[in-house]
C-alpha positions as YAML, in Angstrom:
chain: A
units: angstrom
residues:
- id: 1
  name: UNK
  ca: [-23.39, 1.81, 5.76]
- id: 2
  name: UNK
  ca: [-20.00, 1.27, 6.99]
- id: 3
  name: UNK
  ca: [-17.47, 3.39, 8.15]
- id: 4
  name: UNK
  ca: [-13.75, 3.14, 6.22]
- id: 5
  name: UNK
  ca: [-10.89, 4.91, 7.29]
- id: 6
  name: UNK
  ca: [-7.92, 4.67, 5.09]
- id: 7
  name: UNK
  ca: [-4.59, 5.66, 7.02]
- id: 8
  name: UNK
  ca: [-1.75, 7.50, 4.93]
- id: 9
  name: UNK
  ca: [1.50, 7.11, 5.83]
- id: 10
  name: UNK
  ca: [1.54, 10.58, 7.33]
- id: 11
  name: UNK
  ca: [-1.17, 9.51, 9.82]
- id: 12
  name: UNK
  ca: [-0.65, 12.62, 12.44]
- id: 13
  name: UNK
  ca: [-2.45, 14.54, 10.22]
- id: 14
  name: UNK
  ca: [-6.17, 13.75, 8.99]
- id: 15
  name: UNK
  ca: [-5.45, 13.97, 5.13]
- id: 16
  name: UNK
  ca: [-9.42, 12.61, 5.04]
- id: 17
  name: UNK
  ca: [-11.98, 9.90, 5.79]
- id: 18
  name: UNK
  ca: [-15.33, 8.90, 4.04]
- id: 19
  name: UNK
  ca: [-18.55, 6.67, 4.63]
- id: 20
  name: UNK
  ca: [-19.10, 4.14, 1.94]
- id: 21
  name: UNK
  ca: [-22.01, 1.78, 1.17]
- id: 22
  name: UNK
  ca: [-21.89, -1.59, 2.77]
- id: 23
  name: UNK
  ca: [-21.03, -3.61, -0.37]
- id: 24
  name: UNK
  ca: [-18.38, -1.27, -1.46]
- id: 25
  name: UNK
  ca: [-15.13, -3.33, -1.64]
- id: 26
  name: UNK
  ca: [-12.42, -1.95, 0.89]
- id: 27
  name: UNK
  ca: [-10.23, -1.77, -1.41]
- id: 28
  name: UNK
  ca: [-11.70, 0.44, -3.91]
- id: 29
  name: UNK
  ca: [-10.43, 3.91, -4.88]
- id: 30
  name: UNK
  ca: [-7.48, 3.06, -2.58]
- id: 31
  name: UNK
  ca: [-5.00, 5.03, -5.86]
- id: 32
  name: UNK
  ca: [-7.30, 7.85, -5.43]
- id: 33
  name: UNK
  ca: [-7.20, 8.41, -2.27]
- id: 34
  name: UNK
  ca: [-3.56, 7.66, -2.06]
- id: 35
  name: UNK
  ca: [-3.53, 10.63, -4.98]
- id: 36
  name: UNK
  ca: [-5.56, 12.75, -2.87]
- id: 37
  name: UNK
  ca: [-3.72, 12.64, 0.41]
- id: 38
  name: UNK
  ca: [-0.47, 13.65, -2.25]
- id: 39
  name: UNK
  ca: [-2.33, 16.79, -3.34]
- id: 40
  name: UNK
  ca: [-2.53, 17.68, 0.48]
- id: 41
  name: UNK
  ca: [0.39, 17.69, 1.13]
- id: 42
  name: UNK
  ca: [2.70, 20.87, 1.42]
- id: 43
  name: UNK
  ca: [4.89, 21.92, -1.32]
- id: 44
  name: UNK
  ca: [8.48, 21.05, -0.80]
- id: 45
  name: UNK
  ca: [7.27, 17.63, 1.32]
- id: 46
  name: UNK
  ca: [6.85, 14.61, -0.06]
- id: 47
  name: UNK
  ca: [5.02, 11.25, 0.55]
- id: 48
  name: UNK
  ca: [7.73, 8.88, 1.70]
- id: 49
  name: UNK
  ca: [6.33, 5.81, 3.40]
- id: 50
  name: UNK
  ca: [3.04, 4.13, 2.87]
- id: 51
  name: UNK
  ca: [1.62, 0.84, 4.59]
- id: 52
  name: UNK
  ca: [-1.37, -0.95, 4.19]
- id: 53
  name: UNK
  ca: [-3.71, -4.36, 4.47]
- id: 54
  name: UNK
  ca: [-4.18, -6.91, 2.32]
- id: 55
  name: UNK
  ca: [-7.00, -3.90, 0.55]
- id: 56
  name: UNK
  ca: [-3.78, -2.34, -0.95]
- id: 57
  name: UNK
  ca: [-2.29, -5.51, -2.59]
- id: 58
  name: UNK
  ca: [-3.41, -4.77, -5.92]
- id: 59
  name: UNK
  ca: [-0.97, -3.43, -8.73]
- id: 60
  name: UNK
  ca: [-2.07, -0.16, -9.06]
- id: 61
  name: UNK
  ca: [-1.29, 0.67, -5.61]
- id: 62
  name: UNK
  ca: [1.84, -0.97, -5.92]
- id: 63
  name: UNK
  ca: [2.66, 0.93, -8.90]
- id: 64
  name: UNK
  ca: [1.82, 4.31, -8.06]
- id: 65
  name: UNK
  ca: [4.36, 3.68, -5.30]
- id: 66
  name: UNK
  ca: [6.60, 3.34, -7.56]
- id: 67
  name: UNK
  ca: [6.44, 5.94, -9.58]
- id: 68
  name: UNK
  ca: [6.07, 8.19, -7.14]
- id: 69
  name: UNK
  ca: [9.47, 6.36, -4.86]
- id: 70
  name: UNK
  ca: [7.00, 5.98, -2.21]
- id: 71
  name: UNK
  ca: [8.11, 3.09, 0.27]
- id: 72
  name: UNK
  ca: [5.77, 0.84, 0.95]
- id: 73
  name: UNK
  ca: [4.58, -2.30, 2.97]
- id: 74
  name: UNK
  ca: [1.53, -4.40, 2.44]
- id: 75
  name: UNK
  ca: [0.72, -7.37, 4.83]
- id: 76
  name: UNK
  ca: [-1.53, -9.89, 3.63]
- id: 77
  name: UNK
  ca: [-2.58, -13.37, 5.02]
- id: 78
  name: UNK
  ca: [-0.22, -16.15, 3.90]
- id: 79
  name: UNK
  ca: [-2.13, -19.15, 3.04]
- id: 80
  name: UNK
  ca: [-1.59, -22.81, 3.56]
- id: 81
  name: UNK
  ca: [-0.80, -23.24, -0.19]
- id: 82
  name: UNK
  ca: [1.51, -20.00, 0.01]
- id: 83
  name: UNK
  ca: [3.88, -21.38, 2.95]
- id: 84
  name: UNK
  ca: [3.80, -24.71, 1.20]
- id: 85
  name: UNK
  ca: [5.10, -22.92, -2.01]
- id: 86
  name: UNK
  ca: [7.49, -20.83, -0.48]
- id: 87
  name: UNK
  ca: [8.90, -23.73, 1.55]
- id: 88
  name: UNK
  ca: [10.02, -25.31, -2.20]
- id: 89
  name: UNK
  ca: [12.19, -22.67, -3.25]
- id: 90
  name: UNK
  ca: [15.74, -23.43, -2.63]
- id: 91
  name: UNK
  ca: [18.09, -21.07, -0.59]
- id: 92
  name: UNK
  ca: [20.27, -20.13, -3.47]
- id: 93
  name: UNK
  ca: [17.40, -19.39, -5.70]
- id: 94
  name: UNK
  ca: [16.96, -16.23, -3.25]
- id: 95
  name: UNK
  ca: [17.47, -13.16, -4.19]
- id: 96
  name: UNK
  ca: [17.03, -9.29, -4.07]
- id: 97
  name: UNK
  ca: [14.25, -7.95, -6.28]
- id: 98
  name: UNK
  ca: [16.44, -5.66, -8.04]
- id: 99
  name: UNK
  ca: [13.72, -2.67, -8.25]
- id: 100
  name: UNK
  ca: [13.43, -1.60, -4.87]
- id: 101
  name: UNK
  ca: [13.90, 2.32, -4.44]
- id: 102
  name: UNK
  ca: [16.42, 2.99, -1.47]
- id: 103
  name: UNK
  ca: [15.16, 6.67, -0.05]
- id: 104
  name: UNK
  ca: [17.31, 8.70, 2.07]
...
């Protein structure tokens, strides 16, 4: 066994924190616990920022934040073959992704 602590964006409080079974993936259940943490929280709040490892980088994450105008960051390792790509695109072909929420 393995201890996993997933940290919600409201991190001063302890929204929750489980054991899982060595070869569970980290990364599993990460919507419903991002769901659960939501329930917590107290009426009239919201969930406004959430960040998270490369676990998170999967779309389901991605789109409950979304859909829910939940900011969110998600770092993940850049690979050789990743900087090498990105080093092709051409400075004009830049732009802003054009669905980013903007929260007050």
């Amino acid at each position: 066994m393995r201890f996993h602590r997933h940290t919600p964006p409201w991190h001063q409080y302890n929204m929750g924190d489980e054991f899982r079974e060595g070869n569970i993936p980290a990364g599993s259940s990460a919507v419903e616990f991002l769901e659960a943490c939501h329930r917590m929280i107290p009426q009239g709040k919201r969930t406004a920022y959430y960040r998270s490892d490369r676990v998170a980088y999967q779309a389901r994450v991605i789109n409950w934040c979304f859909e829910h105008k939940v900011l969110f960051t998600i770092t993940a390792l850049e690979g050789k073959a990743v900087k090498e790509a990105i080093k092709t695109i051409r400075e004009e072909e830049w732009e802003p992704y054009q669905k980013d929420v903007v929260l007050p």
